[in-house]
C-alpha positions in Angstrom: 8.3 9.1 -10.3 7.2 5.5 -11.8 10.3 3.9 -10.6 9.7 5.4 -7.3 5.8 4.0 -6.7 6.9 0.8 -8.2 9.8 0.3 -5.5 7.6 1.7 -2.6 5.1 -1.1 -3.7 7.6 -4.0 -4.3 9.0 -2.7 -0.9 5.5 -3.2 0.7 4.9 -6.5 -0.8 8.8 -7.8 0.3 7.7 -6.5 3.9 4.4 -7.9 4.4 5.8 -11.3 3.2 8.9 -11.0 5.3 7.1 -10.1 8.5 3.4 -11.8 8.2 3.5 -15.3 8.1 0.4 -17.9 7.8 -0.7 -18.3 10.9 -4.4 -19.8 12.6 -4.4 -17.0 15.5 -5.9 -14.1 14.7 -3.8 -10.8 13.8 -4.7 -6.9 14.9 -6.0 -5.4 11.1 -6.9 -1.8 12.5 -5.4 0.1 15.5 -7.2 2.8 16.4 -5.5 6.0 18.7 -8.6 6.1 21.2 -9.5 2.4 21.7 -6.2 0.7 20.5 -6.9 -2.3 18.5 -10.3 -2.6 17.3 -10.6 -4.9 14.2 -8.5 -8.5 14.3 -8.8 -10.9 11.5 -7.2 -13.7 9.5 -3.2 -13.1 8.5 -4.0 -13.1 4.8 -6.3 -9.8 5.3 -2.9 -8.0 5.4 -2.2 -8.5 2.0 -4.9 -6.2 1.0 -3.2 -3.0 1.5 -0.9 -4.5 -0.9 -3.2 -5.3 -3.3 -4.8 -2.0 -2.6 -1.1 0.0 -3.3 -0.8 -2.3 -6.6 -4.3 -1.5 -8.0 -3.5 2.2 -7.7 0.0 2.2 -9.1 -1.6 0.3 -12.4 -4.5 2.6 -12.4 -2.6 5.8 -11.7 0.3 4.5 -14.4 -2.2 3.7 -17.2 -4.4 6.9 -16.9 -0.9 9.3 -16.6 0.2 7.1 -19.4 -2.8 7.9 -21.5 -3.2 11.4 -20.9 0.9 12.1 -21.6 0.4 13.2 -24.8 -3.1 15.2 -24.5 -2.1 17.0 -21.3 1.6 16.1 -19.2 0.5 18.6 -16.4 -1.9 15.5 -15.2 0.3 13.2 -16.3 2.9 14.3 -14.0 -0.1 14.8 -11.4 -0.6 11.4 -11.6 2.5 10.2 -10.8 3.0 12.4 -7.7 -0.7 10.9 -6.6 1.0 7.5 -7.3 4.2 8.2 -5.4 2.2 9.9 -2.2 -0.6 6.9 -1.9 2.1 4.4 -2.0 4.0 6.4 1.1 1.0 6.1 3.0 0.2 2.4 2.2 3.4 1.6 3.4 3.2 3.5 6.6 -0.1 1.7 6.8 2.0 -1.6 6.6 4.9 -0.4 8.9 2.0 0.2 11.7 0.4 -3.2 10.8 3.5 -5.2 10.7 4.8 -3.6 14.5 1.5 -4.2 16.2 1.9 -7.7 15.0 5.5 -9.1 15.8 
């Protein structure tokens, strides 16, 4: 389950620097279902769901990591938390990067 948070992550950082480059314009942050795009800001904003994904994997690794040998049923919790939030940050990206090429 490790392995697979850590690739989701290093697959969200490899897209965002792929797809967003530095730019002056602004860039759609937030897209909303009932009024469409509704917060726009500068391109390095993007990177924060990154560093959002990365901060959880290190948080959720070192608590599951510490609680292994006192109890493996949150351990393994943990991890499955880790895995789930780094699916959805990188949905988060997908949506981010396609409203802005």
């Amino acid at each position: 389950m490790f392995i697979l948070a850590f690739l989701i992550n290093l697959a969200n950082w490899v897209w965002i620097i792929i797809s967003i480059r530095p730019q002056k314009e602004l860039i759609f942050l937030h897209y909303n279902i009932l009024f469409g795009v509704d917060y726009v800001g500068e391109w390095w904003r993007v990177y924060l769901v990154a560093i959002t994904g990365l901060v959880i994997f290190i948080f959720n690794f070192l608590l599951g990591w510490l609680l292994f040998n006192k109890d493996k049923f949150v351990s393994i919790l943990m991890n499955i938390v880790n895995v789930v939030s780094q699916i959805f940050l990188i949905i988060a990206t997908a949506i981010l990067v396609f409203l802005n090429v």
